[in-house]
C-alpha positions in Angstrom: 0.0 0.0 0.0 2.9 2.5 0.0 2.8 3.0 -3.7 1.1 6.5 -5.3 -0.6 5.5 -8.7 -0.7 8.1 -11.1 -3.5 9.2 -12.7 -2.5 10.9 -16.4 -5.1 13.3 -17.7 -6.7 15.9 -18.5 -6.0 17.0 -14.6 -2.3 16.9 -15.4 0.1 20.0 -14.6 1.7 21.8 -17.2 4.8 19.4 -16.5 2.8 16.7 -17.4 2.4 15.0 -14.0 -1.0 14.8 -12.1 -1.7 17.3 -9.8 -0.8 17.3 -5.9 -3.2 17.6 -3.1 -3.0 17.6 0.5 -5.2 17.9 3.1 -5.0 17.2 7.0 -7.9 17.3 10.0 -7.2 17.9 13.4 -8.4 16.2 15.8 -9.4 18.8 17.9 -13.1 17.3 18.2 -15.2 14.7 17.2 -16.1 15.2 13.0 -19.0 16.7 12.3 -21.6 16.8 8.8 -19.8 19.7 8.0 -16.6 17.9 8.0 -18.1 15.4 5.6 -20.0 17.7 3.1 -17.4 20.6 3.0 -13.9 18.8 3.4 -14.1 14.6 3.1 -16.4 15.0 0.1 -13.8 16.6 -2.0 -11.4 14.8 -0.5 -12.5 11.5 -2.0 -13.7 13.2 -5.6 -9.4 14.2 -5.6 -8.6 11.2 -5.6 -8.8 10.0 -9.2 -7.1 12.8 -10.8 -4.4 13.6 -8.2 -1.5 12.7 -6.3 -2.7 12.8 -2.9 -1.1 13.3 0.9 -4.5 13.1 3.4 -3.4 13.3 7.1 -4.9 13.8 10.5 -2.8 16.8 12.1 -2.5 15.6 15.2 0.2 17.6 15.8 -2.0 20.7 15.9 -4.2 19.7 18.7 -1.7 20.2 21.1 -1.4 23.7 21.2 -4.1 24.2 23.7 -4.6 22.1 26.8 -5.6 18.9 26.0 -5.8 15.0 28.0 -3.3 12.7 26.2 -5.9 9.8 26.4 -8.8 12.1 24.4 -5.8 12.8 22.0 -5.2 9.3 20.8 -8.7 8.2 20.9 -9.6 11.4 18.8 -6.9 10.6 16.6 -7.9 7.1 16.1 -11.6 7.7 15.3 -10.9 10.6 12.6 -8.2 8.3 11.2 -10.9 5.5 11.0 -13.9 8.2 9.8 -11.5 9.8 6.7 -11.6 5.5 5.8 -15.3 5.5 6.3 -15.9 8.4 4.1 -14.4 7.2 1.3 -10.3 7.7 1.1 -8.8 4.8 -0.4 -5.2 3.5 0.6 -5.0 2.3 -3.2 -5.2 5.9 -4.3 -4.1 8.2 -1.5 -1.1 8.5 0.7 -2.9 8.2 4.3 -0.9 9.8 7.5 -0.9 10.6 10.7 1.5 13.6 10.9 3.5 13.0 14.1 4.5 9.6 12.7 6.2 11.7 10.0 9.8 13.2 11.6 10.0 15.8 8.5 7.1 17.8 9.8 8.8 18.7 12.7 12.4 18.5 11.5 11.2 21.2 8.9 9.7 23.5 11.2 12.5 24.7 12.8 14.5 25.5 10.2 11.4 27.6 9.0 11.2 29.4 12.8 14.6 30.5 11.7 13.0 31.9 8.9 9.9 33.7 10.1 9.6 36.7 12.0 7.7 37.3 15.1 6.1 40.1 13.9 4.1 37.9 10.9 3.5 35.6 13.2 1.7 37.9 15.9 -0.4 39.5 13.1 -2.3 35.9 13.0 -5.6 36.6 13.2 -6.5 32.8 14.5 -3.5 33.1 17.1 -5.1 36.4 18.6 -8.3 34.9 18.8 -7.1 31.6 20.6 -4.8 33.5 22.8 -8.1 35.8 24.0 -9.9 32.5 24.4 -6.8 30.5 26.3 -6.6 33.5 29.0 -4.3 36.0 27.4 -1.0 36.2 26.3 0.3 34.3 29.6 -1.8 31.6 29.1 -1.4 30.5 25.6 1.3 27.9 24.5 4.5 29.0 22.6 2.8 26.3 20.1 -0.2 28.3 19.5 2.3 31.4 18.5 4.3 29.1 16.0 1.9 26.5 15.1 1.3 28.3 11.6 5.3 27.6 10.8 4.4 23.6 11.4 1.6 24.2 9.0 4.0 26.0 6.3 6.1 23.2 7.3 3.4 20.5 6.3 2.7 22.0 3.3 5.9 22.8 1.5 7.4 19.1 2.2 4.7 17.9 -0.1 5.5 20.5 -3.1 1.6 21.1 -4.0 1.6 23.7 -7.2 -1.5 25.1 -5.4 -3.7 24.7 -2.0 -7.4 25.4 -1.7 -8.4 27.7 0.9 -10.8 28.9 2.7 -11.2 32.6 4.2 -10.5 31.5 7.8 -7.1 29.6 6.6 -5.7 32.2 3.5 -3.6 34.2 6.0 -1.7 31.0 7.1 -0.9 30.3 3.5 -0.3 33.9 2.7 2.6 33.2 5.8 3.6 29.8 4.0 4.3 31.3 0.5 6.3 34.1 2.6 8.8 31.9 4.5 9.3 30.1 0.8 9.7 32.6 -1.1 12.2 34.1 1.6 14.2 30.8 2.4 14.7 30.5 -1.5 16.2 34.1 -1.5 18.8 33.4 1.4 19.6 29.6 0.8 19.2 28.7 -2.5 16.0 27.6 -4.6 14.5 24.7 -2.2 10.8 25.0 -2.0 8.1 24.8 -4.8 6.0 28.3 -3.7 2.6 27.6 -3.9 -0.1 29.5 -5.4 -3.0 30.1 -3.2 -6.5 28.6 -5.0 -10.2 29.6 -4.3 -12.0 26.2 -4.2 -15.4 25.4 -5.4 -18.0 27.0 -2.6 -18.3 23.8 -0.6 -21.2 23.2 2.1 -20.8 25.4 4.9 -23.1 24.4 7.6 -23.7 26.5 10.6 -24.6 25.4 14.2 -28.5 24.3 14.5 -28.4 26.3 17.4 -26.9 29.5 16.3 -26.7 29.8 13.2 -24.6 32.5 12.8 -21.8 30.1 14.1 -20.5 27.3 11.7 -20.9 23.9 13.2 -17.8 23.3 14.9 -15.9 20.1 16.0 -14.7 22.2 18.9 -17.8 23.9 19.6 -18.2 24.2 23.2 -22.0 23.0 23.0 -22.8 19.5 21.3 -26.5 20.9 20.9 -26.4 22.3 17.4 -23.5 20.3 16.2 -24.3 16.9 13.8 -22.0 14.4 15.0 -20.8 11.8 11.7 -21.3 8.9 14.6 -24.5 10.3 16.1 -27.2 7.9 16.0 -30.9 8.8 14.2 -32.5 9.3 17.1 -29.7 12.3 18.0 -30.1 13.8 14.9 -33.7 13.6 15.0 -33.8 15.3 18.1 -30.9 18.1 17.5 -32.9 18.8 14.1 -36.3 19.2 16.0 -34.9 21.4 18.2 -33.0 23.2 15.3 -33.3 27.5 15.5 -35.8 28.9 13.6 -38.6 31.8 13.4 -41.7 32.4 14.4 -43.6 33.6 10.3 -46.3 31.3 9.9 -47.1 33.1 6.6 -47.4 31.0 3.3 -44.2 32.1 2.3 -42.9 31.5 5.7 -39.7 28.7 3.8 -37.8 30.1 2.3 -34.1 30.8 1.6 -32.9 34.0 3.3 -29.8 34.2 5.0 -30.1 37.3 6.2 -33.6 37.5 7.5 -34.2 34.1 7.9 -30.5 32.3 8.8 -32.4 29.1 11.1 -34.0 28.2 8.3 -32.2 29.1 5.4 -29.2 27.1 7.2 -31.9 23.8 7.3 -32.6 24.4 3.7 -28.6 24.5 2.9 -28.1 21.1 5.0 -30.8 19.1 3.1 -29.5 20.6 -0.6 -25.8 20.2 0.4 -27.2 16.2 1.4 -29.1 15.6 -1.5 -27.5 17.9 -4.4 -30.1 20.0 -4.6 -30.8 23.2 -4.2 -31.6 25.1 -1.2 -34.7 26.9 -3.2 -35.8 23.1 -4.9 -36.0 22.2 -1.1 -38.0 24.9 0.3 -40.2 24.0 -2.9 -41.0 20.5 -0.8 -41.5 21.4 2.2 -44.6 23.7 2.9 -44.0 24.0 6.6 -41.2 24.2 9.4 -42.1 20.6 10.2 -42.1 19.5 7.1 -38.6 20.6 6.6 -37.0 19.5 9.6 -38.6 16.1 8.3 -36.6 16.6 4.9 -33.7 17.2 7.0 -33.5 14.4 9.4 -34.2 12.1 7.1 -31.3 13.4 4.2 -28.7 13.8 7.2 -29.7 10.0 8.5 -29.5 8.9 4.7 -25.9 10.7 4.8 -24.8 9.3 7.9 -25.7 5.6 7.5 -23.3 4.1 4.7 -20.1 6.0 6.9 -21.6 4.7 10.2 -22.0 1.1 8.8 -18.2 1.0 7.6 -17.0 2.7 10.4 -18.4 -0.2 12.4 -16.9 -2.4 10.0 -13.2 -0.8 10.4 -13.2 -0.9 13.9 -14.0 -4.0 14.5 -10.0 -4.5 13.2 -8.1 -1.5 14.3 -4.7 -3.2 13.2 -5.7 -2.4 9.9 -6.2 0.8 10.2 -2.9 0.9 11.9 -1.6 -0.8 9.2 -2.7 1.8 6.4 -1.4 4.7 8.2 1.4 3.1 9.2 1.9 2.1 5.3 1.5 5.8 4.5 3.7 7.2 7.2 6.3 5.2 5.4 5.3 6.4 2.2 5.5 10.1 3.3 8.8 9.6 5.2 9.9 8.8 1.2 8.2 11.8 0.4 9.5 14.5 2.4 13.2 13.2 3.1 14.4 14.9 0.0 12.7 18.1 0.6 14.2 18.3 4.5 17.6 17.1 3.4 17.7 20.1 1.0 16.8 22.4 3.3 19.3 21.1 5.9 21.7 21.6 3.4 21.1 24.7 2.3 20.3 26.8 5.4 24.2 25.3 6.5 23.5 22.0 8.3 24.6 19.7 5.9 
């Protein structure tokens, strides 16, 4: 399993090999619908044109407090879910990053690099350092914890990484620290460009919708679990936010006035590939919908939830593929480390 087919077609870079992707998840809580429909989804759909590096960033999960048991039991169950979804050890490199000594090795050398200035100007680091008590009660890893994610990035050379809003500023930092290691050492690391993805489904909390639905949100109430059973979905759906218009008209998609229901109309379309107005089209009633919704989401949930079962009934095989890929990846980014070694005076 530590092989990497190729894929020649019409995907192909100008250089005439297949693209290359990488992705990680943290496990920083348990995965949520979101996490399937926005991230896994495309994850899997990658797989048959590209060359691709799919991790769980366990790594990243330290930088706030955290029990070393829930770590490891975290990591095993997003390592088993990212099977259940789809990912395929035949045609993705599957990883768990801390089982990967590059990552680390290459991080350093890139603290050398960056400036403390950059990294203060993180937006995520200001907001987790407000919500970890301050400046003297955050980590050092939450201040350089972007370098290890430059770090992750640049060891797989990817021409281009998808981003989202919330993440652009950490890859804004990544093409930085290339672009300026290149300048003082020598020309190392493939810069990559930074690429709006497709709009993928963004759901937001049931609860409060103006929040997205978290895997570290402090309340489990408006949060769709991939492992939660129908009869917790059922229930966190009935109790979803949403108005009080009784009037014919009263479904309808409209974020602004109407974000409870417009965010119920998003999960059923984003379930069923339809759109959010088709939807509102069926279901003449807040009732109705939340119907259409617990059912779509239950529909979602039952093919990953049956081959999760499946996969951990044997948890040394699922060992066995990350392990495989680890490997794999230790193959990967040994070059890329070993030239940076050498250039920044090491070697």
């Amino acid at each position: 399993m530590q092989h990497q087919p190729e894929h020649p077609s019409r995907h192909q870079t100008p250089g005439g090999r297949p693209p290359r992707k990488l992705s990680l998840i943290t496990p920083s809580g348990r995965l949520t619908l979101g996490n399937h429909l926005g991230a896994l989804r495309g994850m899997v759909a990658a797989q048959d044109h590209a060359t691709c590096f799919f991790g769980v960033s366990d790594l990243h999960a330290m930088t706030t407090a955290h029990d070393p048991a829930e770590l490891r039991e975290r990591s095993r169950e997003v390592a088993t879910l990212m099977l259940a979804c789809g990912l395929d050890p035949e045609r993705a490199t599957l990883f768990r990053q801390s089982e990967v000594p590059a990552h680390t090795g290459l991080a350093y050398l890139l603290e050398c690099t960056a400036l403390t200035g950059e990294l203060s100007r993180m937006i995520q680091f200001k907001e987790k350092r407000r919500q970890a008590g301050g400046a003297t009660g955050a980590r050092a890893s939450l201040f350089t914890y972007p370098v290890l994610m430059a770090a992750d990035i640049l060891l797989y050379r990817p021409e281009a990484v998808p981003v989202g809003d919330d993440q652009r500023q950490h890859v804004e930092l990544t093409r930085d620290l290339a672009l300026r290691f290149n300048r003082s050492y020598g020309p190392v690391f493939t810069v990559p460009e930074i690429e709006v993805p497709p709009v993928a489904a963004r759901l937001r909390d049931l609860a409060d919708p103006t929040r997205k639905m978290s895997k570290s949100a402090v309340s489990d109430a408006g949060v769709i679990r991939l492992l939660d059973d129908p009869a917790t979905v059922r229930r966190k759906i009935g109790r979803a936010v949403t108005d009080s218009d009784t009037g014919p008209d009263a479904v309808r998609h409209d974020p602004v006035a109407k974000p409870g229901v417009s965010n119920l109309l998003e999960l059923v379309a984003a379930c069923t590939g339809s759109s959010p107005e088709a939807v509102a089209g069926g279901a003449p009633t807040y009732g109705a919908l939340k119907k259409l919704a617990t059912d779509a989401v239950v529909s979602v949930l039952e093919p990953v939830q049956r081959r999760y079962g499946e996969l951990a009934r044997d948890p040394g095989a699922v060992e066995e593929v990350y392990a495989a890929g680890a490997r794999r990846c230790v193959e990967e980014t040994g070059p890329v480390l070993y030239a940076a070694r050498a250039a920044i005076g090491l070697g």
